[in-house]
Short mmCIF file of the C-alpha atoms (twelve columns), coordinates in Angstrom:
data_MODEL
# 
_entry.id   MODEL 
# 
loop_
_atom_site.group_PDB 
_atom_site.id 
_atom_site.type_symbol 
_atom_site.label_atom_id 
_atom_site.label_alt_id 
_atom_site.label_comp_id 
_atom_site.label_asym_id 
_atom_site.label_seq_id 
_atom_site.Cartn_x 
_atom_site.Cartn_y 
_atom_site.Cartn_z 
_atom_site.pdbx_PDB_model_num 
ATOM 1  C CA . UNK A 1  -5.326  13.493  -13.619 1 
ATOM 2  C CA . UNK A 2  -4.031  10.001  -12.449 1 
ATOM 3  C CA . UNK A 3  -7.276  8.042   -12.534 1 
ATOM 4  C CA . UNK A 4  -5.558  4.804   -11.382 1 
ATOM 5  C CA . UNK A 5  -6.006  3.623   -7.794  1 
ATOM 6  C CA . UNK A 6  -2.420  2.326   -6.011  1 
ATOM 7  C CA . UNK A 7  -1.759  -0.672  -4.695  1 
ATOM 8  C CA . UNK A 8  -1.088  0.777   -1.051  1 
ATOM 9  C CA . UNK A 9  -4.754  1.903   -0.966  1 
ATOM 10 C CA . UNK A 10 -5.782  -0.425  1.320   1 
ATOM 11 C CA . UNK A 11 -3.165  1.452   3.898   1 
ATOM 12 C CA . UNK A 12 -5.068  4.297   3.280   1 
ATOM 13 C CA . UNK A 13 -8.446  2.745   4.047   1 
ATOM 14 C CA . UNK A 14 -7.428  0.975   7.051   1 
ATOM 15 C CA . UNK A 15 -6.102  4.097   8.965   1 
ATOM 16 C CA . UNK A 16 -9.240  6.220   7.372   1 
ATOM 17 C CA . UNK A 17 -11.801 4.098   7.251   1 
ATOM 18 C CA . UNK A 18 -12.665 5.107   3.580   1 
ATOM 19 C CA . UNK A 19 -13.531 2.976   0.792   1 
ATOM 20 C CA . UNK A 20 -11.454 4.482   -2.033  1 
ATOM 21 C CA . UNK A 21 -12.422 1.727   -4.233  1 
ATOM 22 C CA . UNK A 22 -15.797 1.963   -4.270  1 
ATOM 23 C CA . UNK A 23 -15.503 6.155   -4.353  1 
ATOM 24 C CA . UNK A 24 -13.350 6.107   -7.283  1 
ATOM 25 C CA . UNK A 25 -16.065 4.315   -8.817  1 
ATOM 26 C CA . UNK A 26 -19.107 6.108   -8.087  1 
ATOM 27 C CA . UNK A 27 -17.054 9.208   -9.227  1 
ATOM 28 C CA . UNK A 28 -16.230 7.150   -12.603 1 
ATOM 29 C CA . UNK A 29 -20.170 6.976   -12.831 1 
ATOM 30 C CA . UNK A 30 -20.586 11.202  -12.308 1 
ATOM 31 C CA . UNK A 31 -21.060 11.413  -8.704  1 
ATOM 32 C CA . UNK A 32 -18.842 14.398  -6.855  1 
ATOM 33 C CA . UNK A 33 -16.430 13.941  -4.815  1 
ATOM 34 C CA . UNK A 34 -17.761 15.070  -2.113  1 
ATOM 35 C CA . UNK A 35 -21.515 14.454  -2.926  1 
ATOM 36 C CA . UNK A 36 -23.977 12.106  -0.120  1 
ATOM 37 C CA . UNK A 37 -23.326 9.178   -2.607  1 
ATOM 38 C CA . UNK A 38 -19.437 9.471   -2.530  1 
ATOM 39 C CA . UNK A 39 -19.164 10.487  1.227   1 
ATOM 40 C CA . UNK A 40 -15.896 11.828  0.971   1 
ATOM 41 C CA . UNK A 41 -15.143 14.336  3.580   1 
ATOM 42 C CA . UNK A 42 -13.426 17.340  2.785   1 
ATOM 43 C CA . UNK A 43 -9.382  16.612  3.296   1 
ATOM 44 C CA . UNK A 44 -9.189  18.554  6.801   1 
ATOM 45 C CA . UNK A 45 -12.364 16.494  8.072   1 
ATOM 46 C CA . UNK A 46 -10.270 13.415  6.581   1 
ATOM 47 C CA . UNK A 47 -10.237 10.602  10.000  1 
ATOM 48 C CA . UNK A 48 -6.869  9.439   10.632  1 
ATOM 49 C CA . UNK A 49 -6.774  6.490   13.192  1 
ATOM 50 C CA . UNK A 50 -3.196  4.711   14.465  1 
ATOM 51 C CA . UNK A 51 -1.225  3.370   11.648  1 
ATOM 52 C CA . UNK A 52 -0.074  0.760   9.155   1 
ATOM 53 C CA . UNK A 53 2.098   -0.678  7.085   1 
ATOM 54 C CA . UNK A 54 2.402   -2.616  4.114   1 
ATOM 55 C CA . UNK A 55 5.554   -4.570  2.749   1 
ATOM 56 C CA . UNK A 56 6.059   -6.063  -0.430  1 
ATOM 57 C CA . UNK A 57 8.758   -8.408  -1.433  1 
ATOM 58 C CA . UNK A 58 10.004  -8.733  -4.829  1 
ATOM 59 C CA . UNK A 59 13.039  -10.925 -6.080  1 
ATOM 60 C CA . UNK A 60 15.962  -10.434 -9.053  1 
ATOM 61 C CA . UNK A 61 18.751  -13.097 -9.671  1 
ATOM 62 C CA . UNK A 62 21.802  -10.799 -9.949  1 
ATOM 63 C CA . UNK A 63 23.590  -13.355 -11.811 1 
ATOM 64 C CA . UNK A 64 20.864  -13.292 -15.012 1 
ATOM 65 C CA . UNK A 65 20.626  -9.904  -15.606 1 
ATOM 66 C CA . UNK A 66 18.936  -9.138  -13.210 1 
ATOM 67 C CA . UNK A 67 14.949  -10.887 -14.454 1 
ATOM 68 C CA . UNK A 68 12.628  -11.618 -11.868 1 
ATOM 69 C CA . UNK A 69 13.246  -14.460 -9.650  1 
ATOM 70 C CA . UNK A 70 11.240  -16.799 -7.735  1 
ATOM 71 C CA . UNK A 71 11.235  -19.604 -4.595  1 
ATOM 72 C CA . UNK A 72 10.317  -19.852 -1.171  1 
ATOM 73 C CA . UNK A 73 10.975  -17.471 1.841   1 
ATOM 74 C CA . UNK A 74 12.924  -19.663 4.345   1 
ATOM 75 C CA . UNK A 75 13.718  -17.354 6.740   1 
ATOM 76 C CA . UNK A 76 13.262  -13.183 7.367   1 
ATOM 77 C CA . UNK A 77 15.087  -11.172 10.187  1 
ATOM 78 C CA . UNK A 78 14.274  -7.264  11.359  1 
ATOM 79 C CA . UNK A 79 17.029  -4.618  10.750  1 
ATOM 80 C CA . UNK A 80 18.655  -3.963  14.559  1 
ATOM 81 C CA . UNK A 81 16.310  -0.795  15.666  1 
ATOM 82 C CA . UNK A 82 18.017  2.243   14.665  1 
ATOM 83 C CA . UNK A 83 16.543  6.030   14.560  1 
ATOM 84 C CA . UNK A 84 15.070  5.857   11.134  1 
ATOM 85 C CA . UNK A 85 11.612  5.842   11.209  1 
ATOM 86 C CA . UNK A 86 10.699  2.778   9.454   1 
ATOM 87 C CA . UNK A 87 12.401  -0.649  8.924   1 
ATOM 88 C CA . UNK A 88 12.982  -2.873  6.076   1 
ATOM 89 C CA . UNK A 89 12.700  -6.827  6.208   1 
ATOM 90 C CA . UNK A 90 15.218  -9.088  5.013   1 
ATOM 91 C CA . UNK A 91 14.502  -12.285 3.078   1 
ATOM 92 C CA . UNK A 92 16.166  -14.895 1.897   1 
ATOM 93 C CA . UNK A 93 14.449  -17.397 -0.682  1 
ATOM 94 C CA . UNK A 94 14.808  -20.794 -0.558  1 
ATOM 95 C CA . UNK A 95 15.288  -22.925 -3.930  1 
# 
């Protein structure tokens, strides 16, 4: 068992409506799953409204090995639209 929670979650509970958070706690504490106090609905009964996204952007100087990097995002562009199903952003950081 993976007890962590992921960073995404929050795309999860935005198209479900589901606090996974607070679940994962009250589970922590003894509660069931699916018990009144948990309110998780079995997967099938799971609500799945529209969609969403989330994009993180992460930076590596390729001329130090590599290491994190840092600065300020000057200036993104979208990928040309293309039959893949999702898209990447582009950014270039300022220094």
């Amino acid at each position: 068992m993976n007890p962590r929670i992921q960073v995404e979650h929050t795309v999860t509970e935005v198209i479900t409506g589901l606090d996974l958070v607070r679940a994962q706690i009250l589970i922590a504490q003894g509660h069931s799953l699916h018990s009144p106090e948990v309110g998780m609905p079995q997967q099938a009964d799971i609500p799945r409204n529209g969609y969403a996204i989330q994009c993180r952007i992460t930076t590596e100087d390729p001329e130090n090995k590599f290491i994190p990097d840092y600065g300020k995002i000057s200036r993104t562009a979208r990928p040309a639209a293309s039959a893949c199903a999702s898209t990447a952003a582009w950014a270039t950081p300022a220094r």
